[in-house]
C-alpha positions as CSV (number, residue, x, y, z in Angstrom):
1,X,-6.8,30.0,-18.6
2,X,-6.6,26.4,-19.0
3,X,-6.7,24.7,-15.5
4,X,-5.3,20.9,-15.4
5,X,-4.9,19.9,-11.9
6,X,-4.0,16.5,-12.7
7,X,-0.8,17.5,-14.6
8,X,-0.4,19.9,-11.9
9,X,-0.2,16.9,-9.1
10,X,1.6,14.6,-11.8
11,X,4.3,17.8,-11.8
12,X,4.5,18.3,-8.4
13,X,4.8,14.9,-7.2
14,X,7.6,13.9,-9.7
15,X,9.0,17.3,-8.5
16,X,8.9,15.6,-5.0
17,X,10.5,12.0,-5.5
18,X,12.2,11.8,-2.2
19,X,16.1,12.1,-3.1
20,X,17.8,9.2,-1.3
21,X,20.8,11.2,-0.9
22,X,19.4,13.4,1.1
23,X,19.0,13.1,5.3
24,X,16.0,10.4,6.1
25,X,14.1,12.7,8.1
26,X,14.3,15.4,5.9
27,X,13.2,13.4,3.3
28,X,10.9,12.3,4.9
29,X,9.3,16.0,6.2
30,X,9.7,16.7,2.4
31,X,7.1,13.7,1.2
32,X,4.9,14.1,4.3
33,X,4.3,17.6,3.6
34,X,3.9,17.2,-0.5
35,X,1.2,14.4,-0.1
36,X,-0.9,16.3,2.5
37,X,-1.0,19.2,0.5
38,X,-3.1,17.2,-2.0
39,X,-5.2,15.5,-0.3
40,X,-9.2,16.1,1.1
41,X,-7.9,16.1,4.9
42,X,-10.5,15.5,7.7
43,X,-9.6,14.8,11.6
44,X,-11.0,11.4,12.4
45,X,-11.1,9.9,15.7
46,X,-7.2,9.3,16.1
47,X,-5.8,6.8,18.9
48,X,-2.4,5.8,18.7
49,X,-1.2,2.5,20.4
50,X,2.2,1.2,21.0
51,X,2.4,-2.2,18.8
52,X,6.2,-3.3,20.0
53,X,9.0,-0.7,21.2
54,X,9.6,0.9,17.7
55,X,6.3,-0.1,16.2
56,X,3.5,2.5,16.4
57,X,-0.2,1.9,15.3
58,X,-2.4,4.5,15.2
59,X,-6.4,3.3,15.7
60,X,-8.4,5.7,12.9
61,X,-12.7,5.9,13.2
62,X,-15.4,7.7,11.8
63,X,-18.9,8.3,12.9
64,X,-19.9,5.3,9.8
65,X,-17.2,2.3,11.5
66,X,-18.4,-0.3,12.5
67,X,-16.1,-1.7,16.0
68,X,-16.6,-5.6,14.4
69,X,-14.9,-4.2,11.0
70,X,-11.1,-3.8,10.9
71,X,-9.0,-2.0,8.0
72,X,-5.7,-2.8,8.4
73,X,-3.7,-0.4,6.8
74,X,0.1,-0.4,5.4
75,X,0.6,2.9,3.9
76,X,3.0,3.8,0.6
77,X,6.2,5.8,0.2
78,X,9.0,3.3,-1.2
79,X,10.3,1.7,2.3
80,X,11.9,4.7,3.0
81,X,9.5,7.8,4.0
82,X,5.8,7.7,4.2
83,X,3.4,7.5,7.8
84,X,-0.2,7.6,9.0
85,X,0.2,10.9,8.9
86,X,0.5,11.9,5.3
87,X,-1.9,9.3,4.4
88,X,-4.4,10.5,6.7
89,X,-6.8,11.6,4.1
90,X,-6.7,7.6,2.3
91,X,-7.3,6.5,5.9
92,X,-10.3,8.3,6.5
93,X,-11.7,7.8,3.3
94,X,-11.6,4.0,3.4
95,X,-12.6,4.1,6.8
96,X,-15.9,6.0,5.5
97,X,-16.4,3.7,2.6
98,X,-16.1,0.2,4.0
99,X,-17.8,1.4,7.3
100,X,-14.9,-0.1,9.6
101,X,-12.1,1.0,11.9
102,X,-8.8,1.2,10.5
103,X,-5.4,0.7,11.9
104,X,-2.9,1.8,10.9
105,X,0.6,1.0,11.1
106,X,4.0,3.2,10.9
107,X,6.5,0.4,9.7
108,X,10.2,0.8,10.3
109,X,11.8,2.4,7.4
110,X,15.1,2.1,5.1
111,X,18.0,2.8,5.2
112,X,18.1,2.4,9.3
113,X,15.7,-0.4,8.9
114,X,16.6,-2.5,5.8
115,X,14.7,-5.5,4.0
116,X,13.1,-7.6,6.1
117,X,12.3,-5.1,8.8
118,X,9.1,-3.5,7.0
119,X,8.2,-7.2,6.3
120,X,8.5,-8.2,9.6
121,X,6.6,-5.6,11.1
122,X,3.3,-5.9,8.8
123,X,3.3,-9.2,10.5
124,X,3.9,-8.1,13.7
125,X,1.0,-5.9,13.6
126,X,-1.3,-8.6,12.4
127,X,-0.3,-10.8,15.1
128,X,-1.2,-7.8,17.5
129,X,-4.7,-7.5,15.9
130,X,-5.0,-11.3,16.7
131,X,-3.7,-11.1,20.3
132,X,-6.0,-8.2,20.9
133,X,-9.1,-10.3,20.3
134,X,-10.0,-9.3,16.6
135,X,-10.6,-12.4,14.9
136,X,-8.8,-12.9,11.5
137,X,-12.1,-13.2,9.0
138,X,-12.4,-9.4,10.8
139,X,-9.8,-8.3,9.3
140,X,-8.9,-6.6,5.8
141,X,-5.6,-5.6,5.0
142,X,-4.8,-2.7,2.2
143,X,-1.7,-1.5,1.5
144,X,-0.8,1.1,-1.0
145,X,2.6,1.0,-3.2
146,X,5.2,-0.4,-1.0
147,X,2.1,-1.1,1.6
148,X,0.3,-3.3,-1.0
149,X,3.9,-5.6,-1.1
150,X,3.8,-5.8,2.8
151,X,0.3,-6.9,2.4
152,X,1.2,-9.7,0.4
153,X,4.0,-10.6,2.4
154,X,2.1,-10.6,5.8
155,X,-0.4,-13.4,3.7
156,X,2.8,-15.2,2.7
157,X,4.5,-15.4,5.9
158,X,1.1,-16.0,7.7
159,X,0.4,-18.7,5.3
160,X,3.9,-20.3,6.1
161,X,3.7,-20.0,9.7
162,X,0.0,-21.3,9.4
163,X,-1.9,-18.9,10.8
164,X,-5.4,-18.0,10.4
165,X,-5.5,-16.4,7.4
166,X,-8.1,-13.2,6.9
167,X,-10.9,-13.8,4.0
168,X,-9.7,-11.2,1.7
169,X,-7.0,-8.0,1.4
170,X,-6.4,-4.8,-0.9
171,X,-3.3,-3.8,-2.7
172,X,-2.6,-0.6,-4.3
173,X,0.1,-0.5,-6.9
174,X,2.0,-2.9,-5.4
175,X,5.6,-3.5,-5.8
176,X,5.8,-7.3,-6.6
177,X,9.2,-7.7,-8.6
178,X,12.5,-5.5,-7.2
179,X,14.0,-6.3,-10.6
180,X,11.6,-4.4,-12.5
181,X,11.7,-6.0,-15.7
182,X,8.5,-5.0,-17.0
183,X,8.2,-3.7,-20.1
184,X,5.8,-0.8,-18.5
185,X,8.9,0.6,-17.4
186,X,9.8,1.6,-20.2
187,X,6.4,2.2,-21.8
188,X,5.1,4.7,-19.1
189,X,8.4,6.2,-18.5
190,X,6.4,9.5,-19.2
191,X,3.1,9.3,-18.0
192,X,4.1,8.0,-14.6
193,X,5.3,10.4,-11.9
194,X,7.4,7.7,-10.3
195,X,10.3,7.2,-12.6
196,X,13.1,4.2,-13.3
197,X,15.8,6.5,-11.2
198,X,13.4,6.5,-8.5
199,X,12.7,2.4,-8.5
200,X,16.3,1.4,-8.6
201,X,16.6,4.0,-5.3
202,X,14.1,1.6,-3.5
203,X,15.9,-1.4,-4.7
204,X,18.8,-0.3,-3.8
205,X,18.0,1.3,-0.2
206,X,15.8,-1.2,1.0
207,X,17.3,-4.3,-0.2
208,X,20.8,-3.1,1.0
209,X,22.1,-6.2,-1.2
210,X,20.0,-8.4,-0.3
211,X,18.8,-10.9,-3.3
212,X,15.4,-8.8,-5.4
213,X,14.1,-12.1,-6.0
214,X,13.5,-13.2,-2.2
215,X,9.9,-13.9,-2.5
216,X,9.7,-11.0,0.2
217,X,11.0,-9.0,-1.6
218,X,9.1,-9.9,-5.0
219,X,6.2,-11.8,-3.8
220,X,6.0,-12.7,-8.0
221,X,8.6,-14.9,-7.2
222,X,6.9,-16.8,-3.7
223,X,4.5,-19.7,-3.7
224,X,1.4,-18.2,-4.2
225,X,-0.8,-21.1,-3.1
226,X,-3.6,-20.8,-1.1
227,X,-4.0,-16.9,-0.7
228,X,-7.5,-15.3,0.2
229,X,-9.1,-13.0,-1.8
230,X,-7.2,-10.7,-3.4
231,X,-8.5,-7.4,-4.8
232,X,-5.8,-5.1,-6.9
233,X,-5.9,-1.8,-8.2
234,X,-3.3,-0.6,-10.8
235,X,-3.3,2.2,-13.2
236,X,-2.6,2.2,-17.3
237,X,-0.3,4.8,-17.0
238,X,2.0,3.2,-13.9
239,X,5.6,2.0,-14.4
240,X,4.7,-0.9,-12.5
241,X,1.6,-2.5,-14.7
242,X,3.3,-5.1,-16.6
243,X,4.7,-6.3,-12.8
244,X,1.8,-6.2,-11.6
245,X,0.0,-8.2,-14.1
246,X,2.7,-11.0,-13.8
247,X,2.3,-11.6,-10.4
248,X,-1.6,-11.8,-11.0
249,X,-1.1,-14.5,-13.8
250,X,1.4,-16.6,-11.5
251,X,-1.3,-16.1,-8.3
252,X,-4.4,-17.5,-10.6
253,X,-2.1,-20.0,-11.9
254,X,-1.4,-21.2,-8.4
255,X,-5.1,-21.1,-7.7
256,X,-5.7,-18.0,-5.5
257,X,-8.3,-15.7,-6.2
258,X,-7.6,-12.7,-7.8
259,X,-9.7,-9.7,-8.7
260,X,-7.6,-7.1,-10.9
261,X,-9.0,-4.3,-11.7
262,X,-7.3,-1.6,-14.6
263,X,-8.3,2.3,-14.3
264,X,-7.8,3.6,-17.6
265,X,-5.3,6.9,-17.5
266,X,-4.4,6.6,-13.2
267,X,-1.0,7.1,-11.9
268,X,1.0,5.6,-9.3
269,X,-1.1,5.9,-5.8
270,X,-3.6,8.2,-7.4
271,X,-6.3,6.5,-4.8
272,X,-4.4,9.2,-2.4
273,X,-4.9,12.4,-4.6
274,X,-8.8,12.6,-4.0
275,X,-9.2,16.3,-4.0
276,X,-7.9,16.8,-7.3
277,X,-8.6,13.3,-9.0
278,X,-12.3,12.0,-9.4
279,X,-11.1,8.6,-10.3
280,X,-9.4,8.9,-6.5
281,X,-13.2,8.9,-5.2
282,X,-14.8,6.3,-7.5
283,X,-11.5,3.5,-6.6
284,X,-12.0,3.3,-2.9
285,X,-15.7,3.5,-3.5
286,X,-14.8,0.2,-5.4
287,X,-12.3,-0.9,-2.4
288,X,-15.4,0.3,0.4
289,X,-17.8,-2.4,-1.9
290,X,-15.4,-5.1,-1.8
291,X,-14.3,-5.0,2.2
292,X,-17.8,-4.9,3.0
293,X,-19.1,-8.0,0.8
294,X,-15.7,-9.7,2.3
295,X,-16.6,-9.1,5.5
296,X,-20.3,-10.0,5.4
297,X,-19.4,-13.4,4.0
Protein backbone atom coordinates (compact mmCIF):
# COMPACT_ATOMS: atom_id res chain seq x y z
CA UNK A 1 0.00 0.00 0.00
CA UNK A 2 1.31 3.27 -0.94
CA UNK A 3 0.83 5.73 2.07
CA UNK A 4 0.99 9.65 1.21
CA UNK A 5 -0.10 11.53 4.07
CA UNK A 6 0.56 14.78 2.56
CA UNK A 7 -1.95 14.28 -0.32
CA UNK A 8 -4.06 12.81 2.32
CA UNK A 9 -4.03 16.42 4.39
CA UNK A 10 -3.88 18.39 0.99
CA UNK A 11 -7.47 16.20 0.25
CA UNK A 12 -8.95 16.62 3.36
CA UNK A 13 -8.35 20.15 3.88
CA UNK A 14 -9.52 21.26 0.38
CA UNK A 15 -12.42 18.82 1.37
CA UNK A 16 -12.88 21.31 4.37
CA UNK A 17 -12.77 24.95 2.79
CA UNK A 18 -15.29 26.51 5.14
CA UNK A 19 -18.50 27.05 2.87
CA UNK A 20 -19.52 30.73 3.44
CA UNK A 21 -22.99 29.82 2.87
CA UNK A 22 -23.23 27.90 5.52
CA UNK A 23 -24.18 29.09 9.41
CA UNK A 24 -20.74 30.97 11.04
CA UNK A 25 -20.67 28.82 13.88
CA UNK A 26 -21.13 25.76 12.18
CA UNK A 27 -18.48 26.66 9.94
CA UNK A 28 -16.64 27.43 12.16
CA UNK A 29 -17.09 23.87 14.48
CA UNK A 30 -16.36 22.33 10.92
CA UNK A 31 -12.60 24.09 10.46
CA UNK A 32 -11.91 23.86 14.21
CA UNK A 33 -12.38 20.24 14.24
CA UNK A 34 -10.57 19.51 10.69
CA UNK A 35 -7.30 21.41 11.77
CA UNK A 36 -7.06 19.70 15.19
CA UNK A 37 -7.36 16.42 13.70
CA UNK A 38 -3.95 17.08 12.02
CA UNK A 39 -2.07 18.46 14.20
CA UNK A 40 0.73 17.10 17.15
CA UNK A 41 -1.65 18.44 20.11
CA UNK A 42 -0.06 18.94 23.61
CA UNK A 43 -1.90 20.85 26.72
CA UNK A 44 0.27 23.75 27.57
CA UNK A 45 -0.16 25.94 30.42
CA UNK A 46 -3.44 27.78 29.18
CA UNK A 47 -4.70 31.11 30.80
CA UNK A 48 -7.23 33.07 29.17
CA UNK A 49 -7.61 36.85 29.79
CA UNK A 50 -10.25 39.21 28.85
CA UNK A 51 -8.50 41.85 26.39
CA UNK A 52 -11.85 44.23 25.80
CA UNK A 53 -15.63 43.01 26.17
CA UNK A 54 -15.60 40.79 22.89
CA UNK A 55 -11.86 40.35 22.71
CA UNK A 56 -10.43 37.19 24.35
CA UNK A 57 -6.60 36.40 24.74
CA UNK A 58 -5.62 33.37 25.83
CA UNK A 59 -1.86 33.43 27.70
CA UNK A 60 -0.04 29.89 26.31
CA UNK A 61 3.56 28.53 28.29
CA UNK A 62 5.64 25.74 28.27
CA UNK A 63 8.19 24.42 30.73
CA UNK A 64 11.07 26.14 27.94
CA UNK A 65 9.26 30.11 28.02
CA UNK A 66 10.97 32.41 29.11
CA UNK A 67 8.37 35.29 31.22
CA UNK A 68 10.66 38.33 29.48
CA UNK A 69 9.82 36.68 25.81
CA UNK A 70 6.39 37.39 24.30
CA UNK A 71 4.86 35.58 21.09
CA UNK A 72 2.14 37.45 20.05
CA UNK A 73 0.02 35.35 18.11
CA UNK A 74 -2.78 36.06 15.31
CA UNK A 75 -3.93 32.78 14.15
CA UNK A 76 -5.21 31.85 10.33
CA UNK A 77 -8.70 30.84 8.97
CA UNK A 78 -9.76 33.62 6.24
CA UNK A 79 -11.39 36.32 8.71
CA UNK A 80 -14.17 34.26 9.12
CA UNK A 81 -13.44 30.92 11.35
CA UNK A 82 -10.32 30.04 13.01
CA UNK A 83 -9.35 30.37 17.15
CA UNK A 84 -6.62 29.58 19.68
CA UNK A 85 -8.13 26.55 19.87
CA UNK A 86 -7.56 24.88 16.63
CA UNK A 87 -4.22 26.35 16.38
CA UNK A 88 -3.27 25.10 19.59
CA UNK A 89 -0.76 22.77 18.37
CA UNK A 90 1.26 25.92 16.21
CA UNK A 91 0.98 27.70 19.59
CA UNK A 92 2.73 25.30 21.52
CA UNK A 93 5.18 24.63 19.08
CA UNK A 94 6.46 28.09 18.63
CA UNK A 95 6.19 28.60 22.18
CA UNK A 96 8.82 25.58 22.52
CA UNK A 97 11.03 26.78 19.81
CA UNK A 98 11.56 30.52 20.51
CA UNK A 99 11.54 29.68 24.37
CA UNK A 100 8.82 32.47 25.11
CA UNK A 101 5.21 32.88 26.28
CA UNK A 102 2.70 33.30 23.70
CA UNK A 103 -0.47 35.17 23.57
CA UNK A 104 -2.76 34.54 21.78
CA UNK A 105 -5.58 36.38 20.50
CA UNK A 106 -9.30 35.34 19.18
CA UNK A 107 -10.07 38.30 16.81
CA UNK A 108 -13.62 39.16 15.98
CA UNK A 109 -14.66 37.48 12.85
CA UNK A 110 -16.62 38.11 9.45
CA UNK A 111 -19.43 38.29 8.45
CA UNK A 112 -20.78 39.79 12.09
CA UNK A 113 -17.47 41.49 12.33
CA UNK A 114 -16.49 42.91 8.87
CA UNK A 115 -13.22 44.74 7.64
CA UNK A 116 -11.65 46.70 9.90
CA UNK A 117 -12.83 44.83 13.02
CA UNK A 118 -10.01 41.93 12.79
CA UNK A 119 -7.67 44.99 12.03
CA UNK A 120 -8.57 46.83 14.83
CA UNK A 121 -8.45 44.25 17.30
CA UNK A 122 -4.68 42.99 16.47
CA UNK A 123 -4.03 46.47 17.58
CA UNK A 124 -6.04 46.39 20.41
CA UNK A 125 -4.24 43.54 21.70
CA UNK A 126 -0.91 45.05 21.24
CA UNK A 127 -1.77 48.06 23.00
CA UNK A 128 -2.90 45.63 25.96
CA UNK A 129 0.54 43.87 25.90
CA UNK A 130 1.97 47.55 26.26
CA UNK A 131 -0.42 48.60 29.02
CA UNK A 132 0.35 45.47 30.84
CA UNK A 133 3.99 46.34 31.25
CA UNK A 134 5.59 44.25 28.36
CA UNK A 135 7.87 46.49 26.69
CA UNK A 136 7.55 46.58 22.77
CA UNK A 137 11.39 45.29 21.82
CA UNK A 138 9.61 42.14 24.02
CA UNK A 139 7.44 41.50 21.74
CA UNK A 140 7.24 39.32 18.43
CA UNK A 141 4.22 39.13 16.60
CA UNK A 142 3.36 35.98 14.06
CA UNK A 143 0.51 35.61 12.32
CA UNK A 144 -0.41 32.78 10.02
CA UNK A 145 -2.65 33.32 6.66
CA UNK A 146 -5.18 35.95 7.50
CA UNK A 147 -3.04 36.42 10.98
CA UNK A 148 0.21 37.23 9.03
CA UNK A 149 -2.05 40.32 7.22
CA UNK A 150 -3.18 41.50 10.78
CA UNK A 151 0.41 41.37 11.70
CA UNK A 152 1.36 43.72 9.14
CA UNK A 153 -1.50 45.88 9.77
CA UNK A 154 -0.94 46.25 13.57
CA UNK A 155 2.96 47.56 12.32
CA UNK A 156 1.18 49.81 9.93
CA UNK A 157 -1.33 51.35 12.16
CA UNK A 158 1.26 51.34 15.02
CA UNK A 159 3.64 53.02 12.79
CA UNK A 160 0.95 55.74 11.95
CA UNK A 161 -0.20 56.29 15.37
CA UNK A 162 3.65 56.37 16.37
CA UNK A 163 3.94 53.92 18.73
CA UNK A 164 6.74 51.98 19.84
CA UNK A 165 7.29 49.70 17.38
CA UNK A 166 8.50 45.91 18.33
CA UNK A 167 12.13 44.94 16.68
CA UNK A 168 10.91 42.27 14.49
CA UNK A 169 7.50 40.02 13.51
CA UNK A 170 6.55 36.73 11.55
CA UNK A 171 4.11 36.22 8.83
CA UNK A 172 2.86 33.01 7.54
CA UNK A 173 1.28 33.07 4.06
CA UNK A 174 0.08 36.25 4.40
CA UNK A 175 -2.81 37.77 2.57
CA UNK A 176 -1.27 41.05 1.27
CA UNK A 177 -3.49 42.00 -1.92
CA UNK A 178 -7.59 41.22 -1.64
CA UNK A 179 -7.46 41.58 -5.50
CA UNK A 180 -5.46 38.67 -5.99
CA UNK A 181 -3.89 39.35 -9.18
CA UNK A 182 -1.02 37.14 -8.99
CA UNK A 183 -0.24 35.00 -11.54
CA UNK A 184 0.24 32.06 -8.78
CA UNK A 185 -3.31 32.00 -8.81
CA UNK A 186 -3.60 30.58 -11.59
CA UNK A 187 -0.30 28.65 -11.60
CA UNK A 188 -0.93 26.59 -8.33
CA UNK A 189 -4.56 26.34 -8.85
CA UNK A 190 -3.76 22.54 -8.34
CA UNK A 191 -1.22 22.12 -6.00
CA UNK A 192 -2.81 24.43 -3.38
CA UNK A 193 -5.59 23.24 -1.14
CA UNK A 194 -6.90 26.76 -0.86
CA UNK A 195 -8.53 27.48 -4.13
CA UNK A 196 -9.66 30.87 -6.30
CA UNK A 197 -13.49 30.13 -5.14
CA UNK A 198 -12.29 30.10 -1.75
CA UNK A 199 -10.21 33.64 -1.94
CA UNK A 200 -13.00 35.61 -3.63
CA UNK A 201 -15.26 34.09 -0.42
CA UNK A 202 -12.75 36.02 1.92
CA UNK A 203 -12.85 39.09 -0.24
CA UNK A 204 -16.10 39.19 -0.42
CA UNK A 205 -17.18 38.31 3.41
CA UNK A 206 -14.70 40.28 5.03
CA UNK A 207 -14.51 43.30 2.91
CA UNK A 208 -18.41 43.57 2.80
CA UNK A 209 -17.70 46.15 -0.16
CA UNK A 210 -15.32 47.79 1.27
CA UNK A 211 -12.44 49.00 -1.31
CA UNK A 212 -9.56 45.57 -1.58
CA UNK A 213 -6.97 48.12 -2.08
CA UNK A 214 -7.31 49.92 1.45
CA UNK A 215 -3.76 49.43 2.60
CA UNK A 216 -5.55 47.37 5.47
CA UNK A 217 -6.81 45.44 3.61
CA UNK A 218 -3.76 44.86 1.14
CA UNK A 219 -0.88 46.11 3.16
CA UNK A 220 0.99 45.78 -0.69
CA UNK A 221 -0.73 48.80 -1.28
CA UNK A 222 0.28 50.91 2.31
CA UNK A 223 3.39 52.89 2.84
CA UNK A 224 5.74 50.43 3.80
CA UNK A 225 8.33 52.74 5.34
CA UNK A 226 9.98 52.18 8.32
CA UNK A 227 8.81 48.62 9.29
CA UNK A 228 10.97 46.29 11.73
CA UNK A 229 12.20 43.24 10.81
CA UNK A 230 10.17 41.23 8.90
CA UNK A 231 10.58 37.47 8.57
CA UNK A 232 8.10 35.60 5.82
CA UNK A 233 7.42 32.23 5.08
CA UNK A 234 5.56 31.19 1.89
CA UNK A 235 5.35 27.99 0.08
CA UNK A 236 6.05 27.15 -3.95
CA UNK A 237 3.07 25.53 -4.24
CA UNK A 238 0.60 28.45 -2.50
CA UNK A 239 -1.98 30.46 -4.63
CA UNK A 240 -0.67 33.36 -2.88
CA UNK A 241 3.30 33.39 -3.86
CA UNK A 242 3.38 35.81 -6.59
CA UNK A 243 1.37 38.29 -3.80
CA UNK A 244 3.45 37.59 -1.54
CA UNK A 245 6.52 38.35 -3.34
CA UNK A 246 5.15 41.74 -4.49
CA UNK A 247 4.55 43.09 -1.31
CA UNK A 248 8.22 42.01 -0.41
CA UNK A 249 9.68 43.96 -3.43
CA UNK A 250 7.53 47.18 -2.59
CA UNK A 251 8.66 46.73 1.42
CA UNK A 252 12.59 46.50 0.39
CA UNK A 253 12.01 49.18 -1.99
CA UNK A 254 10.65 51.38 0.74
CA UNK A 255 13.62 50.33 2.84
CA UNK A 256 12.24 47.86 5.46
CA UNK A 257 13.94 44.81 6.19
CA UNK A 258 12.73 41.89 4.81
CA UNK A 259 13.77 38.26 5.13
CA UNK A 260 11.70 35.97 2.65
CA UNK A 261 12.22 32.67 2.84
CA UNK A 262 10.66 30.00 -0.14
CA UNK A 263 9.99 26.17 0.98
CA UNK A 264 10.16 24.26 -2.05
CA UNK A 265 6.72 22.01 -2.47
CA UNK A 266 4.67 23.63 1.01
CA UNK A 267 1.08 24.51 0.93
CA UNK A 268 -0.93 27.06 2.29
CA UNK A 269 -0.34 27.07 6.43
CA UNK A 270 1.50 23.84 6.25
CA UNK A 271 3.63 25.27 9.41
CA UNK A 272 0.23 24.00 11.17
CA UNK A 273 0.20 20.34 9.81
CA UNK A 274 3.33 19.11 11.94
CA UNK A 275 2.25 15.60 12.55
CA UNK A 276 2.06 14.68 9.08
CA UNK A 277 4.52 17.34 7.39
CA UNK A 278 8.36 17.30 8.28
CA UNK A 279 8.87 20.60 6.54
CA UNK A 280 6.01 21.77 9.44
CA UNK A 281 8.88 20.96 12.08
CA UNK A 282 12.02 22.27 10.30
CA UNK A 283 9.86 26.09 9.42
CA UNK A 284 9.15 27.02 13.05
CA UNK A 285 12.48 25.60 13.93
CA UNK A 286 13.49 28.51 11.46
CA UNK A 287 10.77 31.03 13.01
CA UNK A 288 12.16 29.65 16.95
CA UNK A 289 15.90 30.91 15.50
CA UNK A 290 14.81 34.16 14.32
CA UNK A 291 12.52 35.37 17.54
CA UNK A 292 15.27 34.46 19.67
CA UNK A 293 18.24 36.38 17.71
CA UNK A 294 15.42 39.30 17.52
CA UNK A 295 14.91 39.25 20.96
CA UNK A 296 18.53 39.05 22.17
CA UNK A 297 19.38 42.04 20.07
Amino acid sequence: MIIDPIGDLLSALKAGIPDSSRLPSRAREEFSKLYVEFQEIEQPKLEPVVIRDGLDGFWITVPESLPERTVLFLHGGGFTVGSTRDHIGICTNLARACRSRVFSVDYRLAPEHVFPAAAEDALCAYQYLIAHGIAPHHIVPVGISAGGTLVLDLLISARDAKLALPLAAVCLSPLTDMQFAGESVARNAELDWITPARLHAIRTVYLAGKDPKDPLASPVHARLHGLPRLYIQVGTHELLLSDVAAFVQKARWAGSPVQLELWEGMFHCWQVFSRDVPEAKRAIEHIGSFVQDSLTR
